[in-house]
N, C-alpha and C positions, 0 to 999 in steps of 0.2 A: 504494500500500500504506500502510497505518496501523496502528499500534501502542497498543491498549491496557491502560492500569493502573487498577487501581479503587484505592479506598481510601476508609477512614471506618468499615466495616465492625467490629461488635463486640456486649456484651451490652448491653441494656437492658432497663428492665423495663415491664412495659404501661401504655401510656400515654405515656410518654418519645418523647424523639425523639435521632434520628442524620441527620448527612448525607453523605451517599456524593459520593467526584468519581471523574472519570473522566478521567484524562490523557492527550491522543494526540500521536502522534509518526510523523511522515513526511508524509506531501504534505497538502495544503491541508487543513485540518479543515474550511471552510466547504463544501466539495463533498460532505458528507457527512451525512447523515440521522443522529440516535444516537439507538439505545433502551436501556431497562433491563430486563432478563427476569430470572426468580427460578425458581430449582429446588429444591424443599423434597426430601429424603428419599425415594424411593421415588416421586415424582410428575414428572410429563412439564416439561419447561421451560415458564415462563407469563408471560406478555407483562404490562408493569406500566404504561410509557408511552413516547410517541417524542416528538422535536421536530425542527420542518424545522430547514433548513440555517441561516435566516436568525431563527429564533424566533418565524414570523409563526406558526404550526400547533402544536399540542400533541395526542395524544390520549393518554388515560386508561384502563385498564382499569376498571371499575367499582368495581372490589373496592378499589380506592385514591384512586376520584375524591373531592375532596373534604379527605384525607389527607396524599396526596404532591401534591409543586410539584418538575417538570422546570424547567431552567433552564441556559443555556450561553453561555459566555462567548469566542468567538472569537479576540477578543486573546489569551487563556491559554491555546487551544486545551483546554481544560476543558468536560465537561458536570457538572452537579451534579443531585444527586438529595437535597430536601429531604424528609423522612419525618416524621411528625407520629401524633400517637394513637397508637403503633403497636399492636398485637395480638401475639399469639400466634400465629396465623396468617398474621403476615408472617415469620415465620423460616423462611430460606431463605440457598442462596448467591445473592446478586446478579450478574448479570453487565449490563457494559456491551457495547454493539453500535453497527456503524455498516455504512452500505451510501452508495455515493454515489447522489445524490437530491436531486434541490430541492423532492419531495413528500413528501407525510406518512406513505401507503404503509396499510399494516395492522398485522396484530397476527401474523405468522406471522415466527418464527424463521429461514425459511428465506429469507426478504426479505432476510437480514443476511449480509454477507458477513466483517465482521471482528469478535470477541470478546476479550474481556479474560480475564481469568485468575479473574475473580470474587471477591469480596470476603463474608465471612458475616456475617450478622444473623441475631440469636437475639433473640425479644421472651421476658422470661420474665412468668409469672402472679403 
């Protein structure tokens, strides 16, 4: 079992950047896959990126490739989510995720066994 906290979450305005961490707690963080999924208002939760276990995989939704840079730090048992350009259309609650895995997996929500509690970003105009 593992326990996540987000945090970093908050306002900026388009263009700016924030960076999100995700701190876990209970058994081995390295046996574990994490992603970041984002749920805006009224829309279905939406897959943003993953990283294996060991940093060697990353994958990107489109809509952020380029933008966001996943990154995790095993020692601190920390994943980070660096956010860059942002938009308007990245405001959303963020949540962090993990499933154990030494693959990179997909982009489906239900792959994830453990969630945070989610963190908000609000890009404004």
């Amino acid at each position: 079992q593992v326990q996540l906290v987000e945090s970093g979450g908050g306002l900026v305005q388009a263009g700016g950047s924030l960076r999100l961490s995700c701190a876990a707690s209970g058994r081995s963080f390295s046996d574990y896959r994490m992603g970041w999924f984002r749920q805006a208002p009224g829309k279905e939760r939406e897959f943003v990126v993953a990283i294996s276990w060991n940093s060697g995989s990353t994958y990107y939704a489109d809509s952020v490739k380029g933008r966001f840079t996943i990154s995790r730090d095993n020692a601190k048992n920390t994943v980070y989510l660096q956010m860059n350009s942002l938009k308007p259309e990245d405001t959303a609650v963020y949540y962090c995720a993990a499933v154990i895995s030494h693959g990179i997996g997909g982009n489906d929500p239900w792959e994830y066994d453990y969630w945070g509690q989610g963190t908000q970003v609000t890009v404004s105009s």
